[in-house]
C-alpha positions as CSV (number, residue, x, y, z in Angstrom):
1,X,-52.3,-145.4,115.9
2,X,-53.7,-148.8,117.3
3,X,-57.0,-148.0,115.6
4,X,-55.0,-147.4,112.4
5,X,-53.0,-150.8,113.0
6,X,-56.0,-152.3,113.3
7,X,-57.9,-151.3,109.9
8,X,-55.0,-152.0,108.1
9,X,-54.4,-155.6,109.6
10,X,-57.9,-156.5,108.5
11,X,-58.1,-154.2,105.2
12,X,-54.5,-156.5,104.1
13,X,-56.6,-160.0,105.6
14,X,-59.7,-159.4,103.0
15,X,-57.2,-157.9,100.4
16,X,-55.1,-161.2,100.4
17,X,-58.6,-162.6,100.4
18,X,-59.4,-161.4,97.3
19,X,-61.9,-158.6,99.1
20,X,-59.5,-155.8,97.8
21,X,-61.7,-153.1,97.8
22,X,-62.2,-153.7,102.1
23,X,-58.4,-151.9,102.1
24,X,-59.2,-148.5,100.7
25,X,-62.5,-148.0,102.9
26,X,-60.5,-149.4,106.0
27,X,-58.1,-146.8,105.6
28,X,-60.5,-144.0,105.1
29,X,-62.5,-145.2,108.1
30,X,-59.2,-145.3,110.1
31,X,-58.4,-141.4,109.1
32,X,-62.1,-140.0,109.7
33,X,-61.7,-141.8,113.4
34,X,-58.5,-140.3,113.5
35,X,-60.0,-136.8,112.7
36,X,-63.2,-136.8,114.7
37,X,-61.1,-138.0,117.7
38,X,-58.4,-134.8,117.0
39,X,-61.6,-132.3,116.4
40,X,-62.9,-133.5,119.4
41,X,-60.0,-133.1,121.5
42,X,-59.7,-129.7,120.4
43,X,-63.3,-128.7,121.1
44,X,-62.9,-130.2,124.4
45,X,-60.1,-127.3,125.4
46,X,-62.6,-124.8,125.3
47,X,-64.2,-123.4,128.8
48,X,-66.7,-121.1,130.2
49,X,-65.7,-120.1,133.8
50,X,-68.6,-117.8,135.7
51,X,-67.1,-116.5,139.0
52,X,-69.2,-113.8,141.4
53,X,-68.1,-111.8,143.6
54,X,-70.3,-109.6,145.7
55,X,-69.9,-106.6,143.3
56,X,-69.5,-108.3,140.0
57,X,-70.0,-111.3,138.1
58,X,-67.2,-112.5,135.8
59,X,-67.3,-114.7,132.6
60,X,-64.5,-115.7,131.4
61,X,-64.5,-118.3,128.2
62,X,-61.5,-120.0,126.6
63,X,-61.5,-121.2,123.0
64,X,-60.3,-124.4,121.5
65,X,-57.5,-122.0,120.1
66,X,-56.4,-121.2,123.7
67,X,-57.8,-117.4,123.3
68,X,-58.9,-116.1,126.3
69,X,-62.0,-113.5,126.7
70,X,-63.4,-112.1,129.5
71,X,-66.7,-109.7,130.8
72,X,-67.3,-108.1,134.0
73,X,-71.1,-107.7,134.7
74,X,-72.2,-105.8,137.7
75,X,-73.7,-108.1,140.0
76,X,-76.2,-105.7,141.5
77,X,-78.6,-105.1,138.5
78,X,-78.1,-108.8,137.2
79,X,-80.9,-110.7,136.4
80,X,-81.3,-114.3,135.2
81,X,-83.5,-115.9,132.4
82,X,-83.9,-119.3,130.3
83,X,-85.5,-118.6,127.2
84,X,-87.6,-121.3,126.0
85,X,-87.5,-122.5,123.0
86,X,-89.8,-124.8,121.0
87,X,-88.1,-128.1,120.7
88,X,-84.9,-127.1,121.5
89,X,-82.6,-126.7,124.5
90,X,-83.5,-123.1,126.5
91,X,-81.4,-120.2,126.7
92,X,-79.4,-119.0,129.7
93,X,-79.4,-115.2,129.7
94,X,-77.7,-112.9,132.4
95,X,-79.0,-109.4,131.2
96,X,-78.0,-106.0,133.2
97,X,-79.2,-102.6,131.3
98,X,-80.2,-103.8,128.0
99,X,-77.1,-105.9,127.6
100,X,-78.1,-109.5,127.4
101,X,-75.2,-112.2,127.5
102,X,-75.6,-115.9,127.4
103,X,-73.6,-118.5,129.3
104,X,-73.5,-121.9,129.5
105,X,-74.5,-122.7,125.5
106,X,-72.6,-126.0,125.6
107,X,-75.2,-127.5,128.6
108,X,-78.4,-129.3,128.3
109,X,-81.4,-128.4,129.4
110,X,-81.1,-130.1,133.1
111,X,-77.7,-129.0,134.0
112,X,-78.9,-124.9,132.4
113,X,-82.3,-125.1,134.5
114,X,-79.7,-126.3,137.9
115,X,-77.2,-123.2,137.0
116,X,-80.0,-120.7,136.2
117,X,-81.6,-121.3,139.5
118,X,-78.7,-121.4,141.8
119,X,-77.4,-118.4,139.8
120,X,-80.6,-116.9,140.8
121,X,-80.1,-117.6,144.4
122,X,-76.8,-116.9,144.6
123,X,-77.7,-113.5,143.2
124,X,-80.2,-112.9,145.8
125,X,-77.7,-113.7,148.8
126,X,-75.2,-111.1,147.2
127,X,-78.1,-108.8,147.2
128,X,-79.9,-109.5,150.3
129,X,-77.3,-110.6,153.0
130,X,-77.8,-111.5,156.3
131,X,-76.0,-110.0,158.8
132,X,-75.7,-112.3,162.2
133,X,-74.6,-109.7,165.4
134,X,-74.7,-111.4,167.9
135,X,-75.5,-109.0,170.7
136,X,-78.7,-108.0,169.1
137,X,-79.8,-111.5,170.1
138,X,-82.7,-112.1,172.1
């Protein structure tokens, strides 16, 4: 609303100036802030939450709507991939038995490469634990 107040203030200024034509644009410019700034709250409601367990691997994203959607993926046969892609911003693919499933689409590059390696490691701990006894010490 301040943003509104504001184009109009200076759209009636140049209008009493003579400059009448400043009034129609500053209103339109007011309502496309107005818009981009409601679009972009509502995109910013959506979420992708990964959580794995030792079994599985779950994904479960939330649209702008509020719609929930969730996959299970057995963590034992899960691998992890970044698909390059000339030019543009890689891929990050869990695939398990011909299934392929990408996460993370709304990351750049740095922050996919950081997730798709500690994925990968985190994956290989589930997989490979290491058991401490302590009376098979030496």
């Amino acid at each position: 609303m301040l943003i509104a107040g504001f184009a109009l203030v200076i759209g009636l200024r140049f209008s009493m100036l003579g400059a009448w034509p400043v009034l129609p644009f500053g209103v339109a410019e007011a309502g496309l802030v107005l818009l981009m700034l409601r679009l972009n709250a509502r995109q910013a409601r959506a979420s992708e939450l990964i959580v794995l367990s030792e079994d599985e691997l779950r994904i479960v994203r939330t649209d702008p709507a509020g719609r929930r959607r969730e996959m299970v993926l057995s963590s034992g046969w899960l691998s992890v991939s970044l698909e390059e892609r000339d030019g543009r911003v890689p891929r990050l693919v869990l695939r398990r038995h011909g299934i392929a499933e990408e996460i993370a689409r709304a990351l750049g590059e740095a922050e996919k490469r950081d997730l798709a390696a500690s994925l990968a490691r985190a994956l290989h701990r589930v997989r490979n634990p290491e058991f401490d006894n302590p009376q098979l010490r030496v």
